[in-house]
C-alpha angles and dihedrals in degrees: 000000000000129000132170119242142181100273094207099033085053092045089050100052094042089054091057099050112104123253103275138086109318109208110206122185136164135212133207090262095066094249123138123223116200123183127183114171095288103355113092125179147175131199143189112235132167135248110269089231090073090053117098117246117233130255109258111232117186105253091194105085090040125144125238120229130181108244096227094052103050083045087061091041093051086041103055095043110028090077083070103061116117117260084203115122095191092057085050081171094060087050084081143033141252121247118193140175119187116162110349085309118108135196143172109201129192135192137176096176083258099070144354130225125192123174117183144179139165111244116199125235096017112124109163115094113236137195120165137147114224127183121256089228081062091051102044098049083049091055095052089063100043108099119120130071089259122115111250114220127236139196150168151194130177089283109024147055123203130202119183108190108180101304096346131093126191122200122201139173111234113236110245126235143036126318119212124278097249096181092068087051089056114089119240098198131031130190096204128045124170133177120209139153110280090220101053106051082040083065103040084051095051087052095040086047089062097087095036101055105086088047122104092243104027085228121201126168118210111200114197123213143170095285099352143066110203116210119209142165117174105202130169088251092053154292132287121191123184145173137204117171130232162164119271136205126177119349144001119251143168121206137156135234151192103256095206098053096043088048092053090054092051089047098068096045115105098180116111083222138048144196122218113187118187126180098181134342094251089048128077122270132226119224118186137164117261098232131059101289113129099231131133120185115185124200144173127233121216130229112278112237124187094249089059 
């Protein structure tokens, strides 16, 4: 039979029996038993027949993606969705195949996070615009070597992951033109150990944090990048060194949201790229991986 339940109030309770053999029964009444050694419970559920049925999407013409892969790719974009209600297209990401190459792309106004990689054996062209919640819930549940499965219509988006499969609703409109917001030209390129200025900015960060905008200023010199906040509650100065090509230049940043950036690049080495202090940077890693992460200064001010 079939009977509708409190997703998390059943997970829940599944999660807290102990290991052992879980009995589940039903009545007429739409009620759940479930009974674990010593651990007996009983829960209200609904008729099946109250529960929406869900949107069919042909799973013939579907792609096939490894699992460890999309994970990466979700991993390294999603944390730059919009949290914006009021910009409900900038709540998900953009998805898009053209070619074999693949990329999910994410942007909050603040920064901009594109992640891509060439499939085999994939043909059909692809743009869709699918939530972060989706993705999110489909990351949780990537995990083996296998290929996960994925699908769309006009509407809807599939995922099969092993014995699971996730519906969503795609999100409608258009989604912005990321490509135009990429520089084309910089003035100021360095290379420098992504360890090493993650660290210095999570120190550095320290004092900032507190503060409205987490503000950080990065000045660029011949072999070194000094890293400073001035805060009421102190001052932070550190150094990475690096290699420089083209112009000084000294520019200010959100910490968070650099840090965040950093964070989901696996690469030993970056690129950073500047064209002024008042324009976006590009920050890139230094081998062949195929990952973008946008993001805007702020206005240098003379407390920072």
């Amino acid at each position: 039979g079939e009977i509708v339940v409190n997703a998390r109030l059943f997970g829940d309770i599944i999660r807290k029996l102990p290991d052992s053999f879980v009995e589940i029964e039903t009545d007429a009444e739409n009620n759940v038993y479930i009974n674990c050694l010593n651990s007996r419970f009983k829960i209200k559920g609904d008729s099946a027949k109250e529960y929406p049925r869900l949107p069919e999407v042909n799973e013939e013409d579907l792609y096939n993606i490894p699992q460890d892969l999309l994970k990466n790719m979700i991993k390294q974009t999603v944390f730059a969705i919009s949290q914006d209600q009021t910009k409900p297209i900038l709540m998900g990401e953009l998805l898009e195949i053209v070619d074999g190459d693949i990329s999910l792309v994410a942007i909050d106004g603040y920064r901009l996070a594109v992640r891509s990689c060439k499939i085999d054996n994939i043909t059909n062209n692809a743009k869709v615009i699918i939530p972060g919640k989706a993705l999110n819930d489909v990351n949780s549940l990537l995990s083996s070597e296998e290929d996960v499965k994925v699908g769309f219509d006009e509407k809807n988006a599939i995922f099969i992951i092993n014995d699971t499969k996730i519906i969503t609703r795609l999100l409608e409109g258009d989604f912005i033109d990321y490509k135009k917001l990429l520089p084309r030209e910089y003035n100021s390129k360095v290379k420098l150990k992504t360890k090493e200025l993650l660290n210095s900015i999570e120190r550095a960060s320290l004092l900032s944090q507190s503060e409205k905008n987490n503000l950080i200023k990065l000045s660029i010199r011949d072999n070194v990048m000094a890293i400073t906040s001035n805060t009421d509650k102190g001052n932070v100065y550190e150094e990475v060194n690096l290699e420089l090509t083209g112009e000084y230049l000294d520019i200010a940043f959100n910490s968070r949201y650099f840090l965040e950036g950093l964070k989901n690049i696996d690469s030993e080495e970056i690129f950073i790229e500047f064209t002024t202090n008042i324009n976006p940077c590009i920050i890139r890693p230094a081998d062949d991986v195929k990952y973008t992460y946008l993001l805007l200064p702020v206005r240098i001010s003379s407390n920072i």
